[in-house]
Every structure is written in structure tokens, then in C-alpha cells.
C-alpha positions as CSV (number, residue, x, y, z in Angstrom):
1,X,20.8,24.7,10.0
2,X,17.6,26.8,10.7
3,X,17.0,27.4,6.5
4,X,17.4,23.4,6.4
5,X,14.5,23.1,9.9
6,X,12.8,25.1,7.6
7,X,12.4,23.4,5.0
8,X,11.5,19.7,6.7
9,X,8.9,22.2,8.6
10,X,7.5,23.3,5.0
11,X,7.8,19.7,4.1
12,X,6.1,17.8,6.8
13,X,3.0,21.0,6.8
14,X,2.6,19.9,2.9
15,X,2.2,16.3,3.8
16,X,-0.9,16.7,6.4
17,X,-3.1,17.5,3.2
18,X,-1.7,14.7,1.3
19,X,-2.5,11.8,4.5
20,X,-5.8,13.8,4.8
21,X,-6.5,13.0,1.1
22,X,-4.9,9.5,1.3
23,X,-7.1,8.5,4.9
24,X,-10.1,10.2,3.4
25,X,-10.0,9.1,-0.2
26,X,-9.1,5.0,0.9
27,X,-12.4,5.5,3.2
28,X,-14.6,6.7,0.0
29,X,-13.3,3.6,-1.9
30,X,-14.2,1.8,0.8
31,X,-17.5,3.0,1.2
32,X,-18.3,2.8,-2.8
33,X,-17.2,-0.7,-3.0
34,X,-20.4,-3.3,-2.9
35,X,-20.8,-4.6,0.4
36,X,-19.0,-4.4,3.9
37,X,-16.1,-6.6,5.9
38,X,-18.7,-8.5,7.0
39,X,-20.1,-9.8,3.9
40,X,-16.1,-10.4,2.9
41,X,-15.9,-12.2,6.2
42,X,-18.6,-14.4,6.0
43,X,-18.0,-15.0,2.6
44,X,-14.8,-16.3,3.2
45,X,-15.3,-18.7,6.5
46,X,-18.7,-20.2,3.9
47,X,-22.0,-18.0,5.2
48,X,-23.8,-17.4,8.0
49,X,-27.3,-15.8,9.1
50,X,-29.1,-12.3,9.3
51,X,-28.5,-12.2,12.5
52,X,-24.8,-13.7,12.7
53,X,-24.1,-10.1,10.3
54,X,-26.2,-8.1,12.3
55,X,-24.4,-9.0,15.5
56,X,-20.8,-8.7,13.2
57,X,-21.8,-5.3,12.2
58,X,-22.8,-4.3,15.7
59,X,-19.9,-5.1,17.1
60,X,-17.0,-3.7,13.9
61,X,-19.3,-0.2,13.5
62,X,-20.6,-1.0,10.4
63,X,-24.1,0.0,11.9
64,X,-23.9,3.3,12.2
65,X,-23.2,6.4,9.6
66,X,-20.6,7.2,7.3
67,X,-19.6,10.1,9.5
68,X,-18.9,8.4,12.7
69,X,-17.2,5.7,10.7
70,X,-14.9,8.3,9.4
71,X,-13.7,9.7,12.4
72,X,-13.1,6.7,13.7
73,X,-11.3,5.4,11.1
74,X,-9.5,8.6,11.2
75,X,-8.7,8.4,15.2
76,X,-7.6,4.8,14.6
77,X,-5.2,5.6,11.4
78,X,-3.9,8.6,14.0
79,X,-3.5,5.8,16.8
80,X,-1.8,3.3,14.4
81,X,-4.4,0.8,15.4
82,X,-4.8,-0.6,12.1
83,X,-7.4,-3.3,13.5
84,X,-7.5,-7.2,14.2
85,X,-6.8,-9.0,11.4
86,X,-9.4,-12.1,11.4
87,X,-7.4,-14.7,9.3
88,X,-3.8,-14.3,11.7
89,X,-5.9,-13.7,14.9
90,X,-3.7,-10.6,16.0
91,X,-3.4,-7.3,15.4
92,X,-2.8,-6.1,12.2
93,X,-0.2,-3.8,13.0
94,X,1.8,-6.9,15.0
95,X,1.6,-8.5,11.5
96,X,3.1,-6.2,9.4
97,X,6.0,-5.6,11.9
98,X,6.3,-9.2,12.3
99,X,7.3,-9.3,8.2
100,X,8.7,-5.8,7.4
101,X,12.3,-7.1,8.0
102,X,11.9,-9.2,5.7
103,X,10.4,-6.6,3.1
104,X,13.0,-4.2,3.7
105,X,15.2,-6.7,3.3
106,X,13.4,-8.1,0.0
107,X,13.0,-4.8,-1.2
108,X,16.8,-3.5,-0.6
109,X,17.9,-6.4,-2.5
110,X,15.7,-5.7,-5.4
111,X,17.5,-2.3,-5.7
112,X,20.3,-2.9,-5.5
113,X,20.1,-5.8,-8.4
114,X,18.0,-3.3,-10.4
115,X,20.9,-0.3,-9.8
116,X,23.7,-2.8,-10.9
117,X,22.1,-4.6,-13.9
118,X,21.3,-1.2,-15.0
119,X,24.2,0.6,-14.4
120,X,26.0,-2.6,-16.5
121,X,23.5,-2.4,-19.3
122,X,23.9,0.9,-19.2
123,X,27.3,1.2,-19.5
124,X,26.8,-1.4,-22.7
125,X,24.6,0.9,-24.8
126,X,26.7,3.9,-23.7
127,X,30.1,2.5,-25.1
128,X,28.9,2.2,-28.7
129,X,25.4,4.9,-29.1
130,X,23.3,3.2,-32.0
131,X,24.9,0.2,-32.4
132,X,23.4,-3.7,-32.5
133,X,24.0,-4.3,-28.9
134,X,22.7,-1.0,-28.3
135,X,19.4,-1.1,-29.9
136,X,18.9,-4.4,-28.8
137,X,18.9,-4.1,-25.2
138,X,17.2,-0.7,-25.7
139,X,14.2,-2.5,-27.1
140,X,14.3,-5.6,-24.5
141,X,14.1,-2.7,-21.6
142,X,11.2,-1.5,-23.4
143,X,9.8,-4.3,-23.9
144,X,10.2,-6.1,-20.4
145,X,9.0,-2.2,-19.1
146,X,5.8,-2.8,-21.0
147,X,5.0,-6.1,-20.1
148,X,1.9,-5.8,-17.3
149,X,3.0,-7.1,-13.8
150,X,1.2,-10.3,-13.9
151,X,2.8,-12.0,-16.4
């Protein structure tokens, strides 16, 4: 038992860097991208003035440094206060709660599809290695595999 506490304790110690890098690197993006959430914003409900984003970045911190921004960010993601989502009214977080049954439930049934069809086909090229049947479902796994998500 203590040799299996040890190794989550190993395991969750390795994953700080990792949701340092992910919190950190997602901020950079963010910060290299052209513009700010309130050009998006305004952009999407059809403009507004100099003073409407001045106000708008006043009040969502986009006034002042990276740096504070940052930490803030950071003290947010460690709060799980993901923010106000504008277009639902509520808070993000309240949103993606309100749907993740539905995800896991979207995604569980996905797997399990993907584990039988592929167990089947799998079972198809195994039973006769090189054969018609085999080479043609080889190269329609390859195929489908290669085709980019959006078609």
C-alpha cells in the first residue's frame, strides 16, 4: 500500500510542472494573439466606442500588465473560477457542468463503439494475415485515420 501512496505522491508532484506549463503557456498564447476579449466582444455584439472598451477593459483587467494579469489568471485557474461567460450570462464553470453529463456520456459511447468495431475488424484481418479482406480494411483504417477532422 505505502509503495503504491508513493507512487500517486511521485505522480501528482510531476503534474504541478506540467499545469504550471499548461496555465502559463495558454496565458502566452493568449497574450500573443492580436487583440483582447474586448475587441472579440465588441466585435461580436456589432462595435462600440473608445470609451465603451476602455470602460470594458477597466472593469475585465485588461488595463493593467502582463504580470498582474498572470497571477490573476493563475489565482482564478487555482479557484476554478473560470469566469462569466458573456453569450450564456452565467458562469463559465455552471456551463460546463451543466453539459459534462452529456459529454461523458457522448464520449463513453464513442469508446466503446470505437473498442468494438475495432476489436471486430480486428479479429477480421487477424483470421486470414495478408489476405483481400485483410489488406482492404488495413488500407480503409489508414485511410479514414488520415483523413483531417473536418471533412
Amino acid at each position: 500500500m505505502s509503495r503504491a501512496l508513493r507512487l500517486a505522491g511521485r505522480r501528482l508532484a510531476g503534474a504541478v510542472p506540467v499545469v504550471l506549463l499548461v496555465v502559463v503557456g495558454g496565458f502566452l498564447l493568449l497574450e500573443a494573439a492580436p487583440g483582447d476579449a474586448v475587441d472579440a466582444y465588441l466585435a461580436g455584439i456589432g462595435g462600440g466606442d473608445a470609451a465603451q472598451m476602455a470602460a470594458l477593459r477597466a472593469e475585465w483587467g485588461l488595463d493593467q500588465g502582463p504580470l498582474p494579469r498572470l497571477l490573476a489568471y493563475a489565482g482564478a485557474v487555482l479557484r476554478l473560477d473560470l469566469g462569466w461567460s458573456t453569450a450564456f450570462g452565467r458562469p463559465v464553470l455552471a456551463v460546463v457542468l451543466e453539459r459534462l453529463p452529456n459529454t461523458l456520456l457522448l464520449m463513453g459511447m464513442a469508446t466503446l463503439m470505437a473498442l468494438a468495431l475495432g476489436s471486430l475488424l480486428g479479429i477480421l484481418c487477424g483470421a486470414r494475415p495478408g489476405s483481400l479482406r485483410d489488406r482492404t480494411i488495413s488500407l480503409a483504417a489508414i485511410a479514414i485515420y488520415a483523413t483531417p477532422g473536418f471533412w
